[in-house]
N, C-alpha and C positions, 0 to 999 in steps of 0.2 A: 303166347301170352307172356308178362313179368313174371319170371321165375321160372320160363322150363327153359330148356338145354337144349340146341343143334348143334352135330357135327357135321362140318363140312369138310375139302380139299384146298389145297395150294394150285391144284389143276384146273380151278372155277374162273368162268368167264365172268366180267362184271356183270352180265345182266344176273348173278347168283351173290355175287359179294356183295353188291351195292344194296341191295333189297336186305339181304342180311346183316349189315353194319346199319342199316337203318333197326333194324329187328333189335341189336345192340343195344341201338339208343333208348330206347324205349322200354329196359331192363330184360333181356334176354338174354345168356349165358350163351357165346357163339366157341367153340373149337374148331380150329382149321388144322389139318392133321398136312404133317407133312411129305416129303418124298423123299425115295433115295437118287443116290448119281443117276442114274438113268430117267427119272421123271416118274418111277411108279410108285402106284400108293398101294399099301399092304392094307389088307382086308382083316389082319389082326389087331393093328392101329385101330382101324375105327370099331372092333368090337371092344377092343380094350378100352375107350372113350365113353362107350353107351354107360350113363351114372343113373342111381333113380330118379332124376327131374329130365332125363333123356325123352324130348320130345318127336324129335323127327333127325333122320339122317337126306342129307340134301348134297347132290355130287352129278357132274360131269359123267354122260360112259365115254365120251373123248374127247383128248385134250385138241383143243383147238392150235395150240402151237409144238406140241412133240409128236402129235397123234397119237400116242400111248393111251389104252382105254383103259377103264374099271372093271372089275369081274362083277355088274350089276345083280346077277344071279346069287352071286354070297356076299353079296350087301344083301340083298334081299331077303335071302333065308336070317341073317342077323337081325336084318328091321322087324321082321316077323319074329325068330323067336322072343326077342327083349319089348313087342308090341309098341315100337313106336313106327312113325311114317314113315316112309322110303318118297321121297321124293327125286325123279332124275332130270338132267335138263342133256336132252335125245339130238337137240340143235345139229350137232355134230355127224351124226350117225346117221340118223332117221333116213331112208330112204337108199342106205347101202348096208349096214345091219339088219338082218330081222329082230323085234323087240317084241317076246309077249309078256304084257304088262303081267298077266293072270298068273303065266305058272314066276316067273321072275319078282312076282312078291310086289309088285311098283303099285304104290296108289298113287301119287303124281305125277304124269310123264308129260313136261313139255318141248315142242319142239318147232322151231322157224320155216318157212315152206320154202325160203328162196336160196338153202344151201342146195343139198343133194335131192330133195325134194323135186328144185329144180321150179319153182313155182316163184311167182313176182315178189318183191320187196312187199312187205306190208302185210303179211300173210304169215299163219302159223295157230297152233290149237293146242288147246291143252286136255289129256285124258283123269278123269277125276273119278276115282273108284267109288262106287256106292256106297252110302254112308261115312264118307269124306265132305264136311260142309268146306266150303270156303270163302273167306268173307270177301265181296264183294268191291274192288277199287271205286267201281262208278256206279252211281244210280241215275235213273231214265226213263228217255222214250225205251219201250220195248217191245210194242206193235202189236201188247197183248195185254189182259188183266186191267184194262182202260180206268176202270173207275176204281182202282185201288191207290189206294194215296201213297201206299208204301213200294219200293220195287220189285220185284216177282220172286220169291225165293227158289221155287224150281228148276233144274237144272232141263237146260243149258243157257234160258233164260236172265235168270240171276247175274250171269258173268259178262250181260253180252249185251250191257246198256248203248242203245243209239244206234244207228244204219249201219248194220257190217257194211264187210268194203267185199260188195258183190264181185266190181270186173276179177276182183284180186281172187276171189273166192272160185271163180268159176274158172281164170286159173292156173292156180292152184289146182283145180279137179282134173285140169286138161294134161297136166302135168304128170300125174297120178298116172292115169290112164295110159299114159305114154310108158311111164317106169313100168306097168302091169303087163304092159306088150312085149317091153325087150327081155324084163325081167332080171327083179333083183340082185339074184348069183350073178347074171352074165355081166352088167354093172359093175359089180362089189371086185369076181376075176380080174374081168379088163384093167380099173386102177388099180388096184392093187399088184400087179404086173408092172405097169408104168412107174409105178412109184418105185417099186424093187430096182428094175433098170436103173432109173434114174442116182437113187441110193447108192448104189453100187459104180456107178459110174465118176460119183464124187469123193465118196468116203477116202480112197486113198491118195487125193488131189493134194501134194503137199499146201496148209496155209488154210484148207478149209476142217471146220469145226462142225460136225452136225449132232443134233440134240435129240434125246427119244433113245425108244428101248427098240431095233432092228433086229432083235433074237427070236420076237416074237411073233408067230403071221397073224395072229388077230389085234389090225391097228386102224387107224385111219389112212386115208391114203397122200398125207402130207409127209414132208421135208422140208423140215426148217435148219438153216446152217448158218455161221458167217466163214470170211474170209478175213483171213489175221484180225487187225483193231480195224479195219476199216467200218466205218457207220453201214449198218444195213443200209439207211437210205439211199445211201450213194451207190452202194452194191446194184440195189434196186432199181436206179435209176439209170447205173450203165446198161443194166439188159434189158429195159424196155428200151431208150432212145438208140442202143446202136443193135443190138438184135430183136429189140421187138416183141420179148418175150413178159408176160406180165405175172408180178409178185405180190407180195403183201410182206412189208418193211415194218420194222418200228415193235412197238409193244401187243399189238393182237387182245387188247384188252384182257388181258390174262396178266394184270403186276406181280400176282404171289407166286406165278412160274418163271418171269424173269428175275424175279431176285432168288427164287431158287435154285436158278442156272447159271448165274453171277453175269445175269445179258443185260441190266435192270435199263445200262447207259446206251450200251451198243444195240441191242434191240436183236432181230434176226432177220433172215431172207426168209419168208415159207414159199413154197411150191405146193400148188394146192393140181391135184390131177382129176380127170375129168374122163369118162370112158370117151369123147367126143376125142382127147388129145389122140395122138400116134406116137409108134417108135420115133416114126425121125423126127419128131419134133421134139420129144426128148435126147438121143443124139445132139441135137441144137443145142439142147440147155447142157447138156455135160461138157459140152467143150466150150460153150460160152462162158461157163463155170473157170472150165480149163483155164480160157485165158485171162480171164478177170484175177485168178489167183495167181499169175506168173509174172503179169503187169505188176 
C-alpha cells in the first residue's frame, strides 16, 4: 500500500520489476540493492535496508542470466525476524532446487512450469502462506459461490477468476510425474556437470568474457558469455545457423543486471543446459565457441 517500503535485487527478471515500478507509482518506497563484480547479492545489504515502513522483501533465488543464486534461507530468517513478507520468484529453480517454503521462512513463492518444471508455456502457480491475503488481479466466473455478486474470497478460488487452462494443467502434472521418477538430485547432478564442462571449456578461450560467480557450486546451470564487442546477437546467430546449436541473445529481461555488468548494449550469449543435453554435445559448443572467438 502508499507508504510501505520493499526491497528488492538488480538480479530481478521484469516479471518482479515491472509489477514493482508500477507499485512506485502508486506511492510505494521500492529499494533495489545492488551487486558486486561477480553478480552477488549480500544478505547484509538487504538486512541493512529493512527500515520501519519495511513491508516485504521480494527477490529472485536465480539469476536468470549469471545463474548466481540468493541464499533465500537468510533472507528468510531476516523477513522473519524484522516481520515483514519474504516473497520469492522460484521461476528459475523450481524443479532443479529443493524449496521448503516452511522452514525457509517464504510466504510468497512463485514459479513458471515451462522452465525446468518442464511443463507447457502457460502454466505456473503461486504458494501463498496462510494468513497471507492477496488482493485479487481479476474478478469472475469461478464455478462456485454462483449467487454471490461479489468474487469468492477463499483461497485458491479468489486468484483464480475464469477457466484454468486444463490441457496446460494436466501438463504440467505429467511433467511433474516425470521429474518425481528420474528424480531431482539426478537432474540438478547431471546439469550441473554439463554446465562445469562447458564453463571450463570456455573460460580460458582468449576474446571470451563470462559473467557469474563459478567459485560457487550452488548455481543455476547457465552460462552466459560474450566474445570481444561482438553483438550477442550475431554470436547467436552464428551457432545456431552453422552449428546448430541453440542460445538466448540479447537482454534476458533482466535490465538492472545488464547495466550492472556494463553488457546494457552488447547484451550476452546464455547457454541454458538441460540433463536431456550430453558431453559431446557440449564438446560441440566449446569449440564452436573456439572458433567463433579466433574468427
Amino acid at each position: 500500500n502508499p507508504g510501505d517500503h520493499v526491497i528488492t535485487t538488480v538480479l530481478e527478471h521484469n516479471s518482479v520489476l515491472r509489477p514493482l515500478y508500477e507499485c512506485r507509482e502508486r506511492g510505494i518506497e521500492l529499494t533495489i540493492l545492488g551487486c558486486d563484480g561477480k553478480g552477488n547479492i549480500s544478505c547484509e545489504n538487504i538486512e541493512s535496508a529493512v527500515k520501519e515502513n519495511t513491508r516485504a522483501i521480494v527477490c529472485t533465488h536465480g539469476s536468470n542470466l549469471t545463474g548466481n543464486m540468493i541464499d533465500i534461507s537468510a533472507v528468510g530468517a531476516i523477513a522473519e525476524k524484522h516481520h515483514v513478507l519474504f516473497v520469492v520468484d522460484a521461476s528459475q529453480t523450481a524443479g532443479v532446487f529443493p524449496v521448503d517454503v516452511q522452514k525457509m521462512k517464504i510466504d510468497i513463492l512463485c514459479f513458471t512450469g515451462h522452465k525446468s518444471l518442464r511443463g507447457p508455456q502457460g502454466t505456473g502457480g503461486m504458494y501463498v502462506r496462510t494468513g497471507v491475503e492477496v488482493r485479487p488481479l481479476l474478478s469472475g466466473g469461478s464455478g462456485v459461490d454462483t449467487y454471490n455478486i461479489h468474487h469468492p474470497k477463499e483461497m485458491p478460488t479468489a486468484l483464480e477468476a475464469g477457466t484454468l487452462n486444463g490441457h496446460g494443467i494436466a501438463g504440467l502434472n505429467a511433467a511433474l510425474s516425470y521429474l518425481e521418477e528420474i528424480g531431482m538430485d539426478s537432474v540438478r547432478a547431471q546439469e550441473l556437470s554439463l554446465m562445469r564442462m562447458f564453463y571450463e571449456g570456455i573460460c580460458g578461450i582468449p576474446g571470451v568474457k563470462v559473467y557469474g560467480d563459478f567459485e560457487t557450486r550452488q548455481r543455476c546451470p547457465i552460462v552466459s558469455f560474450n566474445i570481444g564487442d561482438y553483438d550477442s546477437s550475431e554470436v547467436s546467430d552464428e551457432l545456431f545457423s552453422v552449428y546448430g546449436i541453440a542460445t538466448r541473445p540479447g537482454a534476458h529481461c533482466a535490465p538492472l543486471m545488464h547495466k550492472a555488468l556494463g553488457t546494457k548494449d552488447q547484451g550476452a550469449v546464455r547457454f541454458s543446459f538441460s540433463h536431456y543435453n550430453t558431453e559431446e554435445e557440449v564438446q560441440t559448443a566449446i569449440e564452436a565457441v573456439r572458433k567463433l572467438a579466433e574468427d
